[in-house]
N, C-alpha and C positions, 0 to 999 in steps of 0.2 A: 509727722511733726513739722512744725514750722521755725524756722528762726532766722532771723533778721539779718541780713545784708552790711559789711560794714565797708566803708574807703579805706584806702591805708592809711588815711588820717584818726581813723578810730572813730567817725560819724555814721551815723544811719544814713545810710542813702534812701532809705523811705520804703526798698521793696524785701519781700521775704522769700525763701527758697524753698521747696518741699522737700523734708528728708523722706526718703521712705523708711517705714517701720519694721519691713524685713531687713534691713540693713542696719541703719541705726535705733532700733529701739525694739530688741530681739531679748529675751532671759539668757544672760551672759554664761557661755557654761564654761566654767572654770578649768574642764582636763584638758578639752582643747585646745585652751588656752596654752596652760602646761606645755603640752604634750608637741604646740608648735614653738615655741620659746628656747623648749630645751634641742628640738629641729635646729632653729637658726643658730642657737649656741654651739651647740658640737658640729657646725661646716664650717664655724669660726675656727675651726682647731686642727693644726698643721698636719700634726699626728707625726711628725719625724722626729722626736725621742727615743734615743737610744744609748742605752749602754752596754757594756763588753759583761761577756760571761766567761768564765772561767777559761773557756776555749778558745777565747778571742783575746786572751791576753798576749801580750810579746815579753817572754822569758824561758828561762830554764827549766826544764821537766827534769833536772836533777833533784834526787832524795835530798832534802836540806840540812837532815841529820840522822843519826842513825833510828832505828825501828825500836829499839828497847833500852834501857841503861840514863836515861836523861831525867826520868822524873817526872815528866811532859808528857802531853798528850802526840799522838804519833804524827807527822806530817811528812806527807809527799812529793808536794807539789809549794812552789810560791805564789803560783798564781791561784792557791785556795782563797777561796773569799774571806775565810778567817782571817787572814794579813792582810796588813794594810794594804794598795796598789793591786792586790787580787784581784779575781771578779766579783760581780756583786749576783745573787742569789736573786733570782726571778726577776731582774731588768726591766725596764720598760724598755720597748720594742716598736718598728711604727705598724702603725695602724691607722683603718678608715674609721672617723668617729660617725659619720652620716650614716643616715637611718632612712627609710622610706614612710613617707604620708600618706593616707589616701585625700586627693583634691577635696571634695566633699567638706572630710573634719577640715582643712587647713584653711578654709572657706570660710567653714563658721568659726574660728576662733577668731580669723578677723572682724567678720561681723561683731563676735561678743566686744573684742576690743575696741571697735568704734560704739558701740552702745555703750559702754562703760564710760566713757567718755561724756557720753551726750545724758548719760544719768547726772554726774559727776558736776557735768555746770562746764568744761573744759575743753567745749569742741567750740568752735568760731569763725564763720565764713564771712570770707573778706572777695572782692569785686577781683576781678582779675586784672592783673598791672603786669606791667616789663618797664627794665631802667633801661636808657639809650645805651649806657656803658656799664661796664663792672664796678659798684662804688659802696663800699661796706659803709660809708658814713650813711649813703642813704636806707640802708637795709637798716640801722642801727634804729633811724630815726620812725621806720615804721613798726617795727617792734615795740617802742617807746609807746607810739599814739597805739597801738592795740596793746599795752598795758606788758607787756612780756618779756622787757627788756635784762627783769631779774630771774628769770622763768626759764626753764629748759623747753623748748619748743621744737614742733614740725611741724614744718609747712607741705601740702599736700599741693603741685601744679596740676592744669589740666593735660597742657603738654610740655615739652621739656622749652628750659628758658637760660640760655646760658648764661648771661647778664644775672640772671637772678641766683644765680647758682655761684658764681663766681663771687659773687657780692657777700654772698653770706658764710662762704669756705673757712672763713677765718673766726668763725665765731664758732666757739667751743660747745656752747647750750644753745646753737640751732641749727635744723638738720633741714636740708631743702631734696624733696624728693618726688615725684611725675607719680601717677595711677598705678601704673605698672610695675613701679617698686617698692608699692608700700605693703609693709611686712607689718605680724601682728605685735612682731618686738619693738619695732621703732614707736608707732602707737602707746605700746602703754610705757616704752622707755622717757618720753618726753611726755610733763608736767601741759603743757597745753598744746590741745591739737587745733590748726588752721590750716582750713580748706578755701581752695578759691573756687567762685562761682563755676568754673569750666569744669573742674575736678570732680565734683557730686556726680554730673552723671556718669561720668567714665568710672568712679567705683560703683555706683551703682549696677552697670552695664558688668562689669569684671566678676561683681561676684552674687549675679541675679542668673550667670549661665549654668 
């Protein structure tokens, strides 16, 4: 598939890019999708939750009252979970929440999620740029001329651009990220994806091996 070239001014520059069709324009398959989503979700997660169980409380292991004659049901201990400041009854505890992939599936779910995009109308390659300096007014203002200003957006480089990256740290709905870190969650997490000229082949190349 072919689609048109734009400047950060949001004009055609006149020439078009080949996407290829194993890449962008593949039958999206949905588990993989899934299945890598809920991957970069759960490596988001600390897993150091924990609370005290009965054993781990600091108290008295003295009888609180006597065994029979109260009325009451019998109690032991104060650090039963049944009282307040006790332990609590099956805790969370930490844990590893990662999971293993195989490359393969994690491969095509990015595929599916860059076609999903390119079905959608929401994929748009822009010429490759770099600012002299770090300057968010200007990031703002190409956003604006490619329409995206109100838009959750990711920008795909070809290689890393610190200027560009700095420029855009500060904006909440845009995520600026190189070849090599683009995940199948940032993709479908941002409303439009923008690719620069340098970038198509290097995903191409990443996940054609």
């Amino acid at each position: 598939m072919e689609v048109k070239v734009l400047d950060i001014n949001g004009k055609d520059t006149g020439r078009k890019v080949q996407l290829s069709d194993s890449v962008f324009a593949i039958e999206p398959n949905n588990h993989a999708v899934y299945l890598d989503v809920k991957q970069y979700l759960a490596n988001q997660r600390q897993g150091t939750h924990k609370s005290k169980e009965r054993g781990e409380i600091a108290g008295s292991t003295r009888k609180i009252k006597k065994q029979k004659g109260t009325g009451t049901a019998r109690a032991g201990s104060v650090k039963s979970p049944v009282f307040v400041g006790g332990g609590r009854i099956f805790g969370p505890k930490p844990r590893n929440y990662s999971f293993k992939l195989n490359k393969n599936l994690k491969k095509l779910a990015r595929k599916s999620a860059l076609s999903l995009k390119a079905q959608e109308s929401n994929l748009v390659v822009v010429e490759d740029f770099v600012f002299e300096a770090p300057n968010t007014k200007n990031f703002i203002n190409v956003l604006k001329a490619l329409g995206l200003d109100n838009k959750k957006s990711l920008f795909v480089l070809g290689d890393a651009n610190k200027n560009v990256y700095l420029s855009s740290r500060n904006l909440q709905s845009t995520s600026v990220v190189t070849t090599s870190e683009l995940n199948t969650y940032a993709v479908l997490n941002a409303k439009s994806l923008v690719l620069t000229e340098g970038s198509v082949s290097g995903i191409e190349a990443n996940l054609s091996k």
